[in-house]
Structure formats: structure tokens, C-alpha cells
N, C-alpha and C positions, 0 to 999 in steps of 0.2 A: 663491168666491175668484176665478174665471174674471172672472165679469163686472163685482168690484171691480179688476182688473187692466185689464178694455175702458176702463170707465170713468174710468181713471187717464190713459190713452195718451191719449184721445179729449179729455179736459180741456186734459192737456199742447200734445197738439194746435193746440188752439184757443190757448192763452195763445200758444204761440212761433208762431202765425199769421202770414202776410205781410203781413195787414193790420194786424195790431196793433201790430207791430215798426218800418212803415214810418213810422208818423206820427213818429216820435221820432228824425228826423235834421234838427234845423235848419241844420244845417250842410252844404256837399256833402262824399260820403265816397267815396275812390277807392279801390279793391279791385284784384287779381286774383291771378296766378300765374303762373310758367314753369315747364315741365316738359321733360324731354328723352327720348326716347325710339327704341327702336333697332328695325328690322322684319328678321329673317333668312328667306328664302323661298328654299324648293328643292324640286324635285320628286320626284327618286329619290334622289340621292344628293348630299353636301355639297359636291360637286367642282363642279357647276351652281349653287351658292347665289347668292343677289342680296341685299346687303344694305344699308339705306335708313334715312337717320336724319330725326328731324322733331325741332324746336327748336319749342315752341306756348307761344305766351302768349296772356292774358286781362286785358284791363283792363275795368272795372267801374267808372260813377259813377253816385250816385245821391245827390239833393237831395229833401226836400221838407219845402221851407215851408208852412207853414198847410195847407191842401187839396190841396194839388199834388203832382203825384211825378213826378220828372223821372229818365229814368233810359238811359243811352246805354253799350253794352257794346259789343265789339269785341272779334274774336279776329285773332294775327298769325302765323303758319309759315311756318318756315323749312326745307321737304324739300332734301336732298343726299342724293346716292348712284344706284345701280342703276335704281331704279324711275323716275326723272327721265331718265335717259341712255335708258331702253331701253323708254321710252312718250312719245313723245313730244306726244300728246294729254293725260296726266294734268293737268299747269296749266290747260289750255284748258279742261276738266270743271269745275275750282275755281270759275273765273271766273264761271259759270253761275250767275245766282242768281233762283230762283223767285217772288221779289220781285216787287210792281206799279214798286217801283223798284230799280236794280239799283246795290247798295251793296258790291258785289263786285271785289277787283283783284287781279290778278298782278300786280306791282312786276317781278318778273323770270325768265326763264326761261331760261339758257343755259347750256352744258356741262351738268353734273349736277346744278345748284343751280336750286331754284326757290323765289319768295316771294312766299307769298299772305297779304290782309286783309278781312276785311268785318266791316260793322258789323251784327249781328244782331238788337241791340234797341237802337230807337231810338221811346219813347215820352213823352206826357202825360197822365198821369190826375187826374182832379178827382174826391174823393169828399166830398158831403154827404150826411148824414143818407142817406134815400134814394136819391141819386145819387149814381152809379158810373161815369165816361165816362172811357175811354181811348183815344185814338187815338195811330196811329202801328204800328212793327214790333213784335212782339210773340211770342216763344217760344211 
């Protein structure tokens, strides 16, 4: 029964593949999401707390015609609060991006508000038959 169950997942697997999924958008399709989220940080006691909100979205496009797959993601946060006021190097760390190119920005940094973006996958891949080429950024 075990290995009627591998066989099952490992199938599934395969059918809802990235690759199989991608060729089937002739149209471009734009995605993502906001979420909002709250950080409470204290050391001993709640009377020292520091607490720090992030506003994070994700937008997501992805086209591909015939061979190609075009696909350009970005994320955007908005930090306020504690940790912004009482670090004043945290934006500057954002900015940092390990990139050959540097797709990374603070938009702002002052009082307790900070607002960062970068584009994290910005690629083109061509698949035939045999060939598989993608260049560009890449998760």
C-alpha cells in the first residue's frame, strides 16, 4: 500500500509540474498578495517591548507564448515602528543586494517608517525539445 501511495504523490508530482503548468498561459497573468504582520520583541520583561509592523506585498507576472516564459516578480514593505527608530542601519542592510545587478531600493527611511522593493526574479527561458535556456535572476 506504501509504495501504491509513493507512486501516487510522485505521479501527482509530475502532472502539477512547473513545467507542464507553464506552457499553458498564452495570455500574461498577474498574481500576488499583501499581508500584514506585527513583530513584539522584549528581553526580560514587557515594560522594555519594541513593537514593529511590516505591510509586505508580492506582485508576480508571468507570459508565455509558444517557447518562452517570461516571468518578472517583485516584492514591496512597508516597516514602521521600534525596530526602524532604534536601528538605524536596518533599511541600509535591505538595500544590499547580492545580485551581479543591484535591483534593490529603499524608497524611504525616516522617523520610524521605512520602504523597501526589489525585483527578485527577473527572467527568459526558451524550452525545446532538448533545450532548456534560461537567463536572467532566478530564485
Amino acid at each position: 500500500m506504501k509504495k501504491a501511495v509513493i507512486i501516487f504523490i510522485l505521479i501527482a508530482l509530475k502532472v502539477a509540474g512547473q513545467d507542464s503548468l507553464r506552457r499553458r498561459i498564452p495570455m500574461p497573468e498577474i498574481g500576488g498578495y499583501l499581508k500584514y504582520m506585527e513583530q513584539l520583541s522584549f528581553v526580560e520583561n514587557v515594560d522594555t517591548s519594541s513593537l514593529t509592523s511590516l505591510l509586505h506585498n508580492r506582485i508576480n507576472f508571468k507570459w508565455a507564448p509558444g517557447n518562452f516564459l517570461f516571468r518578472l516578480e517583485a516584492r514591496n514593505r512597508l516597516f514602521y515602528g521600534d525596530l526602524i527608530k532604534s536601528n538605524p542601519a536596518f533599511m541600509k542592510s535591505l538595500e544590499a543586494d547580492p545580485g551581479a545587478v543591484g535591483l534593490s531600493r529603499v524608497w524611504l527611511d525616516k522617523y520610524s517608517v521605512g520602504i523597501h522593493s526589489i525585483i527578485d526574479r527577473a527572467l527568459i527561458n526558451y524550452n525545446n525539445g532538448n533545450w532548456d535556456i534560461t537567463l536572467g535572476r532566478q530564485r
